[in-house]
DRENDO-1510 file (C-alpha; in Angstrom, 1 decimal, always signed):
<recs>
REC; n; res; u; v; w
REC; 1; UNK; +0.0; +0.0; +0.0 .
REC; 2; UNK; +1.3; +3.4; -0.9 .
REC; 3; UNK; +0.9; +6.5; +1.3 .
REC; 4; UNK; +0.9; +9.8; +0.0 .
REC; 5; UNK; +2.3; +12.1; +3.1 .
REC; 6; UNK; +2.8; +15.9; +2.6 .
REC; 7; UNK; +5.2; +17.0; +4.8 .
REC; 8; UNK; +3.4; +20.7; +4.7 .
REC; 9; UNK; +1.9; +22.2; +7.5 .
REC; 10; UNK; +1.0; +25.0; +9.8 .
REC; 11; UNK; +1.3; +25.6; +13.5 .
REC; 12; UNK; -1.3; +27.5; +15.7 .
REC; 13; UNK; -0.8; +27.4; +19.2 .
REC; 14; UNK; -2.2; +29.7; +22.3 .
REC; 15; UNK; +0.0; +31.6; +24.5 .
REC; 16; UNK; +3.3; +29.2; +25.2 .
REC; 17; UNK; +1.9; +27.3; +22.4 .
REC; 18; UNK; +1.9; +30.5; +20.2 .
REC; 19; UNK; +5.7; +31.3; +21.4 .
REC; 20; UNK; +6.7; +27.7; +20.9 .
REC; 21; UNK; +4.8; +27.6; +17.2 .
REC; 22; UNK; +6.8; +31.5; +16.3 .
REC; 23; UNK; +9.9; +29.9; +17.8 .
REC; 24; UNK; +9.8; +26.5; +15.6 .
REC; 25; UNK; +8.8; +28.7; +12.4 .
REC; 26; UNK; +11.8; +30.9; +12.4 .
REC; 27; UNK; +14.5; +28.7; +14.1 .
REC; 28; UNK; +14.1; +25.4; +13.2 .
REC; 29; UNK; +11.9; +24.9; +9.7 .
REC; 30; UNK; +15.2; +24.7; +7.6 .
REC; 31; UNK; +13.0; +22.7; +5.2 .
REC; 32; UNK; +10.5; +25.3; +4.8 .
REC; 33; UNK; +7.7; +23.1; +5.9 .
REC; 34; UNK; +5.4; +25.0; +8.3 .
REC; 35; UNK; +3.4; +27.2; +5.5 .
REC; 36; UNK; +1.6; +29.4; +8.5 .
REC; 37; UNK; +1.6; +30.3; +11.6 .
REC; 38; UNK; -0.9; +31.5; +14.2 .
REC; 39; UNK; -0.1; +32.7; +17.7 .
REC; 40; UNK; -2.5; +33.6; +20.2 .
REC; 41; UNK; -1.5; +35.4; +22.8 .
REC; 42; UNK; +1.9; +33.9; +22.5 .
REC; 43; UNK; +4.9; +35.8; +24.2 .
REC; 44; UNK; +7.1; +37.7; +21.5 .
REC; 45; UNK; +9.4; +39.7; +23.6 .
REC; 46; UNK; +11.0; +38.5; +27.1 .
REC; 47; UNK; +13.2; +41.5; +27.3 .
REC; 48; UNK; +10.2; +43.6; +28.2 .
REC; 49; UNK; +9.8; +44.7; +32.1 .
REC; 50; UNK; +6.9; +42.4; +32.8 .
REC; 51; UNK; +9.0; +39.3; +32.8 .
REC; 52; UNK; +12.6; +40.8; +33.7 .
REC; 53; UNK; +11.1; +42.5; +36.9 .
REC; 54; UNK; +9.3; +39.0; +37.8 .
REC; 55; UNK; +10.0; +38.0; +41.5 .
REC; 56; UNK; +10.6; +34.4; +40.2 .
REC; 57; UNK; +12.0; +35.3; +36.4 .
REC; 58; UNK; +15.6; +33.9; +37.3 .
REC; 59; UNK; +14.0; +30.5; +38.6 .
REC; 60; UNK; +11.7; +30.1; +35.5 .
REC; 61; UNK; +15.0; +30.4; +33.2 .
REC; 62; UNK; +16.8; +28.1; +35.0 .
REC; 63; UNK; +14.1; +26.1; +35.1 .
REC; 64; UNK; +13.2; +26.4; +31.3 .
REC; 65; UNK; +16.2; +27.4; +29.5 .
REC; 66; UNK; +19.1; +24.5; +29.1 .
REC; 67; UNK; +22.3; +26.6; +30.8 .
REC; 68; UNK; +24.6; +24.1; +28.9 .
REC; 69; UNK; +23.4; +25.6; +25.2 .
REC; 70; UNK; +22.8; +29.3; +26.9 .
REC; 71; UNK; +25.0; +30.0; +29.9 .
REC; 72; UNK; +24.3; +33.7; +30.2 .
REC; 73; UNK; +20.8; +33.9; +28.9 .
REC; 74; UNK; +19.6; +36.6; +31.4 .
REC; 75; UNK; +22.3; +39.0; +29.0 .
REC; 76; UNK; +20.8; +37.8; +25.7 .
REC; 77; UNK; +16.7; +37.0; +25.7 .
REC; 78; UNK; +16.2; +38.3; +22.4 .
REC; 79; UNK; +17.3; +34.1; +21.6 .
REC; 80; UNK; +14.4; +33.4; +23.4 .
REC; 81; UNK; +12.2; +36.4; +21.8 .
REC; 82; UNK; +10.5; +35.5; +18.5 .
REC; 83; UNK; +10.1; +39.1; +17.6 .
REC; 84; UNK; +14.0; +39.2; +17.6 .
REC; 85; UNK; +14.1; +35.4; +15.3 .
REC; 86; UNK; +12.0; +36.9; +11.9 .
REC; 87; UNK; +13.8; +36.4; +9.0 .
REC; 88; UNK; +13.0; +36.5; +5.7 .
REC; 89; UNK; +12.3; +32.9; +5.5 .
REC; 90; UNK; +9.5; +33.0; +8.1 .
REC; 91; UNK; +6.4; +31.9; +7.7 .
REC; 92; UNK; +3.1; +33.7; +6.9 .
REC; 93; UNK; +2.0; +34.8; +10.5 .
REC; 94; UNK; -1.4; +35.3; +11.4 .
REC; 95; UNK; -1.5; +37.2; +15.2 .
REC; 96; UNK; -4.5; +37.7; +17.9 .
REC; 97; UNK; -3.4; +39.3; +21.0 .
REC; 98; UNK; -5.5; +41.3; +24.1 .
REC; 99; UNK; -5.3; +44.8; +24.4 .
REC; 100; UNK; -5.0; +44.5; +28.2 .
REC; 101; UNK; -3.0; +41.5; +28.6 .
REC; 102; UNK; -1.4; +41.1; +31.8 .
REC; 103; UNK; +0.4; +38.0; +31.2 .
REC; 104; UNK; +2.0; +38.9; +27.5 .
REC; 105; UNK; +2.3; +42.9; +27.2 .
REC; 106; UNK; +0.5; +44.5; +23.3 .
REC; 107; UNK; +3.6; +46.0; +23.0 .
REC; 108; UNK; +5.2; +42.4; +21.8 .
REC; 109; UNK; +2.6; +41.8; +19.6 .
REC; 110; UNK; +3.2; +45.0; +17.7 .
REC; 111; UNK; +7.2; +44.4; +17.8 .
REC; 112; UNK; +6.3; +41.3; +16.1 .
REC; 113; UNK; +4.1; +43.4; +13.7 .
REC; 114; UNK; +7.1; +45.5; +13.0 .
REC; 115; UNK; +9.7; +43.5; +12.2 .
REC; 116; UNK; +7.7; +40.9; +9.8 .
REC; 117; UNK; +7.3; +43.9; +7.7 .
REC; 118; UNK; +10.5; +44.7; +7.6 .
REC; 119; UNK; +11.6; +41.2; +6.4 .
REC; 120; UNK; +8.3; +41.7; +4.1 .
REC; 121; UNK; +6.7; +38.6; +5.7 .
REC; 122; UNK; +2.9; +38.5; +4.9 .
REC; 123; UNK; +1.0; +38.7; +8.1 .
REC; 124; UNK; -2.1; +40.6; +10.6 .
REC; 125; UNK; -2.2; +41.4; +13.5 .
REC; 126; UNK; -5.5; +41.8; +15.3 .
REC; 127; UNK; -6.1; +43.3; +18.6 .
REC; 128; UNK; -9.0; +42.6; +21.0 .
REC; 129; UNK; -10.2; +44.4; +23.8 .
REC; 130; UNK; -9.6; +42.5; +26.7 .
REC; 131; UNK; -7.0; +40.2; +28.4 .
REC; 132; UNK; -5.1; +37.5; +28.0 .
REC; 133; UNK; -7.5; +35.3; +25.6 .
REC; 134; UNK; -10.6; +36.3; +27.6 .
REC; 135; UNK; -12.6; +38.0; +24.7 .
REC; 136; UNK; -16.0; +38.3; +23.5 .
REC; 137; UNK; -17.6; +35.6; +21.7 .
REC; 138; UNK; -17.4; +37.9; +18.4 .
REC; 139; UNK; -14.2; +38.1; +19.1 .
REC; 140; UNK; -13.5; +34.4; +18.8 .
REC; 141; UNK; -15.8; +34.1; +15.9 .
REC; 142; UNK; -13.4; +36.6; +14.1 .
REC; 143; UNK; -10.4; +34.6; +15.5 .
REC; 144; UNK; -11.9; +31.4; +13.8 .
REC; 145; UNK; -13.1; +32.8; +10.8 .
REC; 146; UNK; -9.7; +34.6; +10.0 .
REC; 147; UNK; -7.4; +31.3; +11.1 .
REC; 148; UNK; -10.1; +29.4; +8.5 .
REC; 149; UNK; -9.4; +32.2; +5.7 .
REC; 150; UNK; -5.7; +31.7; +6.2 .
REC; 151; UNK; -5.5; +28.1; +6.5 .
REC; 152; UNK; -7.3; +28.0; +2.7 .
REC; 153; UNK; -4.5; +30.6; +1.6 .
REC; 154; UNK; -1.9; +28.6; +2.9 .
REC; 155; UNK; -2.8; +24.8; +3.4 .
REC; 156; UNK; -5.3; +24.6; +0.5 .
REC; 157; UNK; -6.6; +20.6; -0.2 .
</recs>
């Protein structure tokens, strides 16, 4: 029996699954696989004061970060920043974020924003009033509807 496997997808995660799917996209696809990506409320920028000025931010590196590949990460989180990975291989990137996100600060989002135009990366950004992923259910219904557009553009059958 034969199989017929395409080896093209895209990756949509939700806040450390949205870092995690940026941070596969523009560090490891050296095939070009991943056709999309879609983060949600996925953290873009750890150099910004609402993780550096966490109580506990030291701890959760060493307890996430491998000090054998980055011994002196706390002098060099744009590695760990996928606003600072775009390149002009990345991925088409489709973003939702929360205006008033606590957790993962608007200001990433729009970093990311920035620098995918500069590498002339197609992508949107869309902002919802509200937190981190607590929206309105219009809200979602434009998350789904968009994510469904773009999958067609980029994954079509």
């Amino acid at each position: 029996m034969d199989y017929n496997i395409d080896c093209e997808f895209g990756l949509v995660g939700g806040s450390a699954g949205g870092h995690l799917a940026l941070m596969f996209d523009s560090l490891y696809d050296e095939a070009d696989e991943v056709k999309f990506v879609c983060s949600i409320a996925g953290p873009t920028n750890f150099n910004h004061p609402v993780y550096i000025n966490r109580p506990d931010f030291k701890e959760l590196l060493d307890l996430l970060v491998d000090r054998n590949v980055y011994p002196n990460i706390e002098n060099n989180l744009d590695v760990l920043s996928p606003a600072h990975q775009i390149t002009q291989f990345s991925s088409p990137t489709l973003l939702f974020y929360g205006s008033r996100d606590p957790k993962v600060p608007i200001s990433g989002a729009l970093l990311e924003k920035r620098n995918l135009m500069k590498e002339g990366i197609e992508h949107n950004l869309t902002i919802f009033q509200g937190g981190h992923g607590d929206w309105d259910d219009a809200d979602y219904k434009k998350l789904y509807t968009d994510l469904g557009n773009f999958i067609d553009v980029h994954l079509p059958i």
